[in-house]
N, C-alpha and C positions, 0 to 999 in steps of 0.2 A: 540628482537621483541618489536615493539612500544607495550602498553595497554593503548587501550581505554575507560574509564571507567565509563564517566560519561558524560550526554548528557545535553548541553545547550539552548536548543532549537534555536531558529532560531535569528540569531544575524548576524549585518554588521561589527562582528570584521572581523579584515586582519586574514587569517585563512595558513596554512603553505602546506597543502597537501587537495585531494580530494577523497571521495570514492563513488562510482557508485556501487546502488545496485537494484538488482530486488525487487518485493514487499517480496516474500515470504523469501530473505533473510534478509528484514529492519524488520520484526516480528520476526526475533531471536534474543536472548539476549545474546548469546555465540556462537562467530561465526571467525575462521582465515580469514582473507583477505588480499587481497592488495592493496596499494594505488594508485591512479592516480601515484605519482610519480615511484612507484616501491617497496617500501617501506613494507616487511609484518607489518600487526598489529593484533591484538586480540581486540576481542569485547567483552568486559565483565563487560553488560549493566543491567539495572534495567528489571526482569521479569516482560509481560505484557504490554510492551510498545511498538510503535512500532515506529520506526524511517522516518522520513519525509523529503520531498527537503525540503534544507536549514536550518535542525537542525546542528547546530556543537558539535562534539566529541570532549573531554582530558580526560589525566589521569594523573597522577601527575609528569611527565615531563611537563605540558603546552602546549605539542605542539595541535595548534588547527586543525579539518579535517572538513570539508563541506560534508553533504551526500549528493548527488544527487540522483535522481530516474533513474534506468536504463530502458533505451527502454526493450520492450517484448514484445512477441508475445500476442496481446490482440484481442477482437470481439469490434469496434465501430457501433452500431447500430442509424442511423441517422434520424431525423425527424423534422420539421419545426411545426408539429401541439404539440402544447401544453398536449393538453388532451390524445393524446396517448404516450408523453414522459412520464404521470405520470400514464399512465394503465402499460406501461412497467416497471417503476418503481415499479408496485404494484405487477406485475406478477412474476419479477426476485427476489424481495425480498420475497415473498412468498415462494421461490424455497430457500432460504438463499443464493444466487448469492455476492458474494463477487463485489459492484458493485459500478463503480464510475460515479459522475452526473454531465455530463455539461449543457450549456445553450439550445443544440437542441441536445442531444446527451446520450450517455449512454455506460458504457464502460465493460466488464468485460473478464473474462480468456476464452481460447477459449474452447468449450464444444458445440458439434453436437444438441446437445440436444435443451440447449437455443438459438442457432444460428436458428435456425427452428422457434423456439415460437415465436421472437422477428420478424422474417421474414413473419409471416403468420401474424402478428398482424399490420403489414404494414411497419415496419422501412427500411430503406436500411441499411443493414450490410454488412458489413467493414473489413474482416480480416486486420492486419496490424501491424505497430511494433512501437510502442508508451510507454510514463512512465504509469506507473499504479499504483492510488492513491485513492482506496476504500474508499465507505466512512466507519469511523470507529464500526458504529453501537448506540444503542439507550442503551446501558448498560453500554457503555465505558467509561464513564468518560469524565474528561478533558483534551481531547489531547491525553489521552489510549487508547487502546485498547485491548480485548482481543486474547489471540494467536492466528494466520491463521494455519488451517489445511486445508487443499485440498481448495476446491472451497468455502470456509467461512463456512464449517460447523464445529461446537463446541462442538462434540462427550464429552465427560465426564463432562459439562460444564454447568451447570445452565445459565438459562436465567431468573429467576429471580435478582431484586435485593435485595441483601443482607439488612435484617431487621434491 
């Protein structure tokens, strides 16, 4: 079995194989899969980070692997006005909404709950099957992030920063 072990981040080297992962699988750091080609590998990566389109994997065979972001089932919540893209912003991340931000748009996991708030607050939502790419949050570092449990909440987990 390939080991994958160490993550390069996002590079235009010629890369040999591809792996397609949903979000909550690119948050593990210990993970069996398979490659686009067929190929198993192991993922036995740095804790705490979370893997992105377009970082590439090795491990001390060389061989290089591209991640990609797998479609899933996501809520796109759509809006043309400015100021209620960033009331929704205010609202879902209030909620710890594991949530991603585009230019008229706002993305996150599907949950009845939020799909109501975001609908009654005016946006057109969107069930749909799309990559999903959270933003990483205001504690994570550069390019880190802390691990995803459920919908971005951080049960044992300080949200402080460390002194």
């Amino acid at each position: 079995m390939l080991e994958l072990t160490r993550n390069l981040g996002p590079t235009d080297a010629a890369v040999a194989d591809r792996l397609q992962l949903d979000y909550a699988s690119r948050c593990r750091a210990r993970l069996k899969v398979r490659l686009e080609s067929g190929v198993e590998a192991g993922l036995f990566l740095e804790y705490g980070r979370v893997l992105n389109e377009g970082d590439v994997l090795t491990g001390d065979d060389g061989v290089l692997v591209r991640v990609e972001c797998k479609p899933e089932p996501v809520i796109t919540a759509r809006t043309e006005d400015r100021q209620l893209l960033a009331r929704g912003c205010y609202h879902l991340g209030n909620r710890h909404a594991s949530l991603q931000i585009g230019e008229t748009w706002l993305r996150f996991c599907p949950d009845p709950v939020l799909e109501y708030l975001v609908g009654q607050l005016g946006f057109e939502v969107v069930p749909e099957t799309a990559p999903f790419s959270p933003e990483p949050g205001a504690y994570a570092g550069h390019g880190q992030q802390t691990r995803h449990e459920g919908r971005g909440h951080h049960e044992g987990h300080s949200t402080r920063p460390a002194s």
